[in-house]
TORSE-492644 format. One record per residue: residue in three letters; x, y, z of N, C-alpha, C, O in turn. Coordinates in steps of 0.05 Angstrom, whole numbers, plus 5000, padded with zeros to 4 digits. Example, Ala and Ser with C-alpha at 12.3 -4.5 7.8 and 13.67 -1.06 7.14 Angstrom:
2
ALA526448865156524649105156526449345156528549345169 SER525749555142527349795143525850015157526850235161 
//
This chain:
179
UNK670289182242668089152261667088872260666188732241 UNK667488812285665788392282663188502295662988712307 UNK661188302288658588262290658188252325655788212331 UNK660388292354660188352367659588692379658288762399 UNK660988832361660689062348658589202354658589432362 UNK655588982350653789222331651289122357648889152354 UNK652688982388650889042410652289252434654189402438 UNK650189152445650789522466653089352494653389112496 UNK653789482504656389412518654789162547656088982557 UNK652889192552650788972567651588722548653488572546 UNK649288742538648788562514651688442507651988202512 UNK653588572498656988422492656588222517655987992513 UNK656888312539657588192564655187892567655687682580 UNK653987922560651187762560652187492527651787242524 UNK653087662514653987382494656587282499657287062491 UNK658487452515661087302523660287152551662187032560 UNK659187132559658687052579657086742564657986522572 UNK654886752545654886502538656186312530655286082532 UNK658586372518660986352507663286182523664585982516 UNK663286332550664086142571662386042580663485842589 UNK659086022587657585752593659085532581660285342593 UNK658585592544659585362533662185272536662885042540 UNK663685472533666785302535666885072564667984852566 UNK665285212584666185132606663784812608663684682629 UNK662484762589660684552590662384312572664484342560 UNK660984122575662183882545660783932518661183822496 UNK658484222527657284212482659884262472661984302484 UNK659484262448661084252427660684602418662484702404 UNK658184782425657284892413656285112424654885032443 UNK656085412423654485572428651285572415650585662393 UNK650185472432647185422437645685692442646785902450 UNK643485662438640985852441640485822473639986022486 UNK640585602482640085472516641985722523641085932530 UNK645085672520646285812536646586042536647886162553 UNK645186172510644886512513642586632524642186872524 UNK640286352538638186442548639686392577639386582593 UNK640986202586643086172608643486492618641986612633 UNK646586602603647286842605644987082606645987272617 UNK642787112600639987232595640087262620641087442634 UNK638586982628637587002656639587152679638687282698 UNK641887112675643887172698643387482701643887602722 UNK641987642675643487852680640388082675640288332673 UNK638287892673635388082661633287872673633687632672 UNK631087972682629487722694627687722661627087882644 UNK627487422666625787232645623687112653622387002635 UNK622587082678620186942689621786702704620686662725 UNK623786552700625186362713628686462721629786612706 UNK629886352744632886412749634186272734633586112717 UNK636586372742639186262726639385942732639785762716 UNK639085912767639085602770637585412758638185172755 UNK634685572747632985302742633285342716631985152706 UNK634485502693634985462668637585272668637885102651 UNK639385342689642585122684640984922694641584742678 UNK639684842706638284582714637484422697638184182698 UNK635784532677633984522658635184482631633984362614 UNK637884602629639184592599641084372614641884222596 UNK641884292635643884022633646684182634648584032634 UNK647484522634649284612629651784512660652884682675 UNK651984242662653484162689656484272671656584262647 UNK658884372691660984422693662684172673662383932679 UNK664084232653665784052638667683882644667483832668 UNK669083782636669883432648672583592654673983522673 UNK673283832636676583982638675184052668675583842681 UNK674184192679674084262709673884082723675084102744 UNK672483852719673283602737675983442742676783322762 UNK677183462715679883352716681283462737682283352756 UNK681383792730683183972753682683942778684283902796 UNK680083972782680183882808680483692828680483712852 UNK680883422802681783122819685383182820686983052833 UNK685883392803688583452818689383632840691683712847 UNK686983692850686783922874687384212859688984372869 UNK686384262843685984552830684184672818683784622794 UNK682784862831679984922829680385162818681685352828 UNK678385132782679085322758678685572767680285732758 UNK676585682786675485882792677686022812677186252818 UNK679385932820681786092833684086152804685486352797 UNK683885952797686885972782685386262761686686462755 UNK682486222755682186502737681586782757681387012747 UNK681486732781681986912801684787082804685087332806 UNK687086802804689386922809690487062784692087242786 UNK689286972755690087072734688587432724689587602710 UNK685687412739684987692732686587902752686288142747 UNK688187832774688288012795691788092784692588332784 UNK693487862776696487952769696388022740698088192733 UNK694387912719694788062695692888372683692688452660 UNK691488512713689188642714687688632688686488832677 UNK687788312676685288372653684188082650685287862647 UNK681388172652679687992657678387792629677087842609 UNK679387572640678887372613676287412593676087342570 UNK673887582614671087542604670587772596668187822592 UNK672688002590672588322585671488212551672288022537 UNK669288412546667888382517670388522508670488452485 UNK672088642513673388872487675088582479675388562455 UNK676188372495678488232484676687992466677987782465 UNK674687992454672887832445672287892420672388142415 UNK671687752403670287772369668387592363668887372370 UNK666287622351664387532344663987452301662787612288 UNK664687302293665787362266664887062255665286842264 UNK663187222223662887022208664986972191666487162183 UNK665286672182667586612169667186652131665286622116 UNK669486702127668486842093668286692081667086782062 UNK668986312076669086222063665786042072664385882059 UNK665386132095662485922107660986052117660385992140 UNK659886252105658086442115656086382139655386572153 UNK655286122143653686102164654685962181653185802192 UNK657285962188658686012212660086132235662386082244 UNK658386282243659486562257661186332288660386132299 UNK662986462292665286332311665486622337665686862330 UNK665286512367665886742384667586572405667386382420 UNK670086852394673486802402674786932414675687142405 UNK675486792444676687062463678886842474679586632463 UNK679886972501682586962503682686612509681886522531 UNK683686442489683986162492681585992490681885752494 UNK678886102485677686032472676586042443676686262432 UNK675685862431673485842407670585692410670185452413 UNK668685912410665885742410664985762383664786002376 UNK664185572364661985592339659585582359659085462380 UNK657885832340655285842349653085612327652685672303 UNK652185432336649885262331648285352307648885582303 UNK646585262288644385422285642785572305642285812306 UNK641885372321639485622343641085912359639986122366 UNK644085842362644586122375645186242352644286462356 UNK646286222327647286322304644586512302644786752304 UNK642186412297639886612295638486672309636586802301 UNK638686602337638186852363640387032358639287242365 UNK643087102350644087252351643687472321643687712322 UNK643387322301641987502279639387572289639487792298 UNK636487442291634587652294634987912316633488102315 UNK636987902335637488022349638488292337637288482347 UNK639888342323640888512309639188622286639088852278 UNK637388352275634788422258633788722269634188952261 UNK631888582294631488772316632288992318630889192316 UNK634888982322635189342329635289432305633789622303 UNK636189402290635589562258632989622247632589832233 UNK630889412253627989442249628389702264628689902250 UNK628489732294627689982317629790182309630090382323 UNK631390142285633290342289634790442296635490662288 UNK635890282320637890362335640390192333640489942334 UNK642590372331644990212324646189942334647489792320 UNK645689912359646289732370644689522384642989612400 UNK644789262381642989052394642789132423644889212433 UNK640789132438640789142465640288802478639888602464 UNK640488812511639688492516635888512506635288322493 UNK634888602509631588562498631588432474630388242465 UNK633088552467634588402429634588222434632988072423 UNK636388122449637187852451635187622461635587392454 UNK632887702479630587612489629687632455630287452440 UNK628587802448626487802424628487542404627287372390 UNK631287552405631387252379631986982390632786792376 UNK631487002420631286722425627986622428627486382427 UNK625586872432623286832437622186832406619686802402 UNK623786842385622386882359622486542339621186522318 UNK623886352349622986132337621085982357622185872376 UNK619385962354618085852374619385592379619885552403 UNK620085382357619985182363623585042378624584822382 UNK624485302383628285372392628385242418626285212431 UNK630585162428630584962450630185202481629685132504 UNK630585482470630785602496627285782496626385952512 UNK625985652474622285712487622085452501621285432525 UNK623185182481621984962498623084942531621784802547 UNK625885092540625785142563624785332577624685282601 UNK623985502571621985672581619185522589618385492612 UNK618385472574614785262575615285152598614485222619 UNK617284922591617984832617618384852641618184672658 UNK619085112644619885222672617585342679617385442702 UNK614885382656613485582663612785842667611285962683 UNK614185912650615486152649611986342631610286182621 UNK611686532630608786632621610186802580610487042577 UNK610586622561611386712543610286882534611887042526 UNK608286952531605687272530606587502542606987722531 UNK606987412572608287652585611087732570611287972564 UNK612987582565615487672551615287812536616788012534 UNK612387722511613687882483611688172491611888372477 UNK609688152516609088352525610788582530610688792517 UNK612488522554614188662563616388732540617488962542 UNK617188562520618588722501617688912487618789132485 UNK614788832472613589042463613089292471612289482457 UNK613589302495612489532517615489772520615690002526 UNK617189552512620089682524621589892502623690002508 
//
């Protein structure tokens, strides 16, 4: 069982999905930004998906620019590849989420042709997340989870994008508490 495992089948889709933010950016890194990125796309937060990619700098990576100064635009070629191999690059089942045994605080999330290391800040948005549902008891992280461990360091790059956008942080941990 990898530490992708132990969220609810949303929530998978919501961290593979940050997963490719990153791959598909120039970080180096799965960030806390880009799992508030993936958040937004898929749960409202007080701000959209555009003004958080705005806001985190998450512009398209230099590999998608290259291709396309050769006239090949990535978003077909992974079109033509989900439709003849009927399996979709961004399917959570083909994905793992896994700390490494010799570096404990390196959890790595690895799917088909990619590798993202998660950062410190997403490394523990993705642990309090799981904190979380075990506090509530329930076996699996849900996305609220995932809201509650990026809203739990205050000082994490994806509150300071929140503030920024204006987003009402009271209301959040409201609405979690409520949920």
């Amino acid at each position: 069982m990898t530490m992708l495992d132990r969220f609810t089948p949303e929530a998978r889709r919501t961290v593979v999905r940050a997963g490719t933010l990153a791959a598909d950016s120039d970080h180096g890194a799965l960030t806390d930004a880009f799992l508030l990125l993936a958040l937004a796309e898929h749960r409202p937060i007080g701000a959209g998906p555009a003004d958080v990619r705005r806001e985190i700098g998450a512009a398209p990576g230099r590999d998608r620019e290259l291709l396309a100064a050769l006239g090949i635009d990535l978003d077909e070629v992974r079109r033509r590849v989900r439709e003849s191999t009927a399996m979709a690059p961004d399917d959570p089942r083909l994905w793992t989420l896994r700390r490494a045994p010799l570096r404990p605080l390196r959890v790595t999330l690895t799917g088909p042709g990619v590798a993202v290391v998660l950062d410190e800040s997403g490394r523990k948005a993705v642990e309090v997340a799981l904190w979380a549902a075990r506090r509530a008891r329930r076996a699996r992280a849900d996305r609220d989870d995932l809201l509650w461990g990026l809203l739990a360091d205050g000082s994490s790059e994806a509150v300071s994008v929140l503030q920024r956008l204006g987003v009402d942080l009271g209301a959040l941990w409201a609405g979690l508490r409520a949920a």
